[in-house]
Each structure stands twice: as structure tokens, then as C-alpha cells.
C-alpha positions in Angstrom: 1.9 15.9 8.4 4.9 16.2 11.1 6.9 13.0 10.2 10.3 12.5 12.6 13.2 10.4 11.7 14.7 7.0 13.7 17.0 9.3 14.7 15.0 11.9 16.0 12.8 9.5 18.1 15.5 7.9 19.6 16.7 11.7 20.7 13.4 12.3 22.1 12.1 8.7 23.4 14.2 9.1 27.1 12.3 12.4 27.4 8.5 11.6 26.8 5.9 13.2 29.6 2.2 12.2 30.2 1.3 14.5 28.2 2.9 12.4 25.2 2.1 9.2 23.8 3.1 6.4 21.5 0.9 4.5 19.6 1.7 1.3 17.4 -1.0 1.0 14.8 0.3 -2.0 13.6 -2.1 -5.1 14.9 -2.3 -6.7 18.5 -0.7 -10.0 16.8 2.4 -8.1 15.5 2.5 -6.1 18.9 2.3 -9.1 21.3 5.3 -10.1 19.3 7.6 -7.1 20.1 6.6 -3.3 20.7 8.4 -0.5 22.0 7.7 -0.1 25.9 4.9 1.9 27.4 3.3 2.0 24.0 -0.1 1.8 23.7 -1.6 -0.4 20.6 -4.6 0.6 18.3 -4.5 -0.8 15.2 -5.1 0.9 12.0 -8.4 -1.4 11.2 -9.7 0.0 14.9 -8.5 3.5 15.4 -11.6 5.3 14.8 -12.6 4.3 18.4 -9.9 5.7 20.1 -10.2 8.8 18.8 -11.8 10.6 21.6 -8.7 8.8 23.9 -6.3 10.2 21.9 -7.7 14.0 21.9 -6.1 14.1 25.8 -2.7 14.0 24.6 -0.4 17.0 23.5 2.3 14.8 21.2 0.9 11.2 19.2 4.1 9.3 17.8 2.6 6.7 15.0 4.5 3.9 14.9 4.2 0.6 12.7 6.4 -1.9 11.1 8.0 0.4 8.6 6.2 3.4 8.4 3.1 2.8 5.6 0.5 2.3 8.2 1.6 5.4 10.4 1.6 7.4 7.3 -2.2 6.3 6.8 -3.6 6.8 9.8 -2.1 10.2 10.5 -4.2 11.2 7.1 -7.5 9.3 8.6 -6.6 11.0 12.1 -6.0 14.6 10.6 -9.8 14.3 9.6 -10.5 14.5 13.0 -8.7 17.5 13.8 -5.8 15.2 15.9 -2.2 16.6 14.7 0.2 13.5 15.2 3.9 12.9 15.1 5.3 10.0 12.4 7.8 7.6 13.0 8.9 8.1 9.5 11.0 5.0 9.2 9.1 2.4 11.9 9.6 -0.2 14.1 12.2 -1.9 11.7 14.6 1.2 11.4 14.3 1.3 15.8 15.3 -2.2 16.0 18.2 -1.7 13.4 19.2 1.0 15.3 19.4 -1.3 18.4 16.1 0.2 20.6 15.2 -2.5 22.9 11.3 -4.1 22.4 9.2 -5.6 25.0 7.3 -8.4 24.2 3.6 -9.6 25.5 4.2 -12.6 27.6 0.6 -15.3 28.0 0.7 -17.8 30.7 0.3 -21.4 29.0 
């Protein structure tokens, strides 16, 4: 497993291509609340089905609130044969470290 610290992801964050992707495992709940832009959510209980999605893309940063989940689903992804990239340290450690989030907004 290829694990990469706040620090690290901050570094490479400005310089992601199409060819990478970021995905927040946590669920749509906690992501409608605050995410990281441009990142795509499948949560953990759902990520089976985007495993042939996820097979088009060269780096897969796993991201969740503070880094249990990632952990977990880069094991249940590596049975797949889909290498991944984890956020070590999570959304929590980002926001301490002053990234800004983006947050879903619902019309009332």
C-alpha cells in the first residue's frame, strides 16, 4: 500500500492531471457537508461498483475523514488488482492544515 502524508498531498494537489483522481470514500452525507474540490465520492459501503470507473485512471488518492476508511478500501481495492494512493492522515489533517473544502449546496 502507497500511503502519502498531508504534507505530500498538499505538494502534489495544484498539480493533478486527468489521468489522476481523488476519491472520498467517506459517505455522500459527510461529503455534501465539505469535500475537497473536483473529488469524486464513492463510499466505502459502495465501492465495489465503481471499480471498473476507477480502472481508467493512472493515480487514486483515498481520502476520508481521518484516514481508517481509505486504509480499508485500498486493501478491498488491491483485490482487484487497482494500486491506490492513501491520504494517510485524511480530511481532518487537510483542513488543519488550512486546504479549503467545497460544500454541496441543495436548493430549498
Amino acid at each position: 500500500m502507497k500511503t502519502i502524508s498531508t504534507k505530500e498531498f498538499l505538494e502534489v494537489l495544484p498539480n493533478l492531471t486527468p489521468e489522476d483522481v481523488i476519491v472520498d470514500v467517506r459517505e455522500v452525507e459527510e461529503f455534501e457537508n465539505e469535500h475537497i474540490p473536483n473529488s469524486l465520492n464513492m463510499p466505502l459501503s459502495t465501492i465495489g461498483k465503481h471499480v471498473p470507473m476507477l480502472q481508467k485512471f493512472k493515480n487514486i488518492y483515498l481520502i476520508c475523514e481521518t484516514g481508517g476508511r481509505s486504509s480499508y478500501t485500498n486493501e478491498v481495492l488491491k483485490t482487484t488488482g487497482i494500486e491506490t494512493i492513501d491520504v494517510c492522515e485524511g480530511l481532518a489533517s487537510l483542513k488543519d492544515a488550512g486546504l479549503s473544502l467545497a460544500t454541496v449546496v441543495r436548493p430549498n
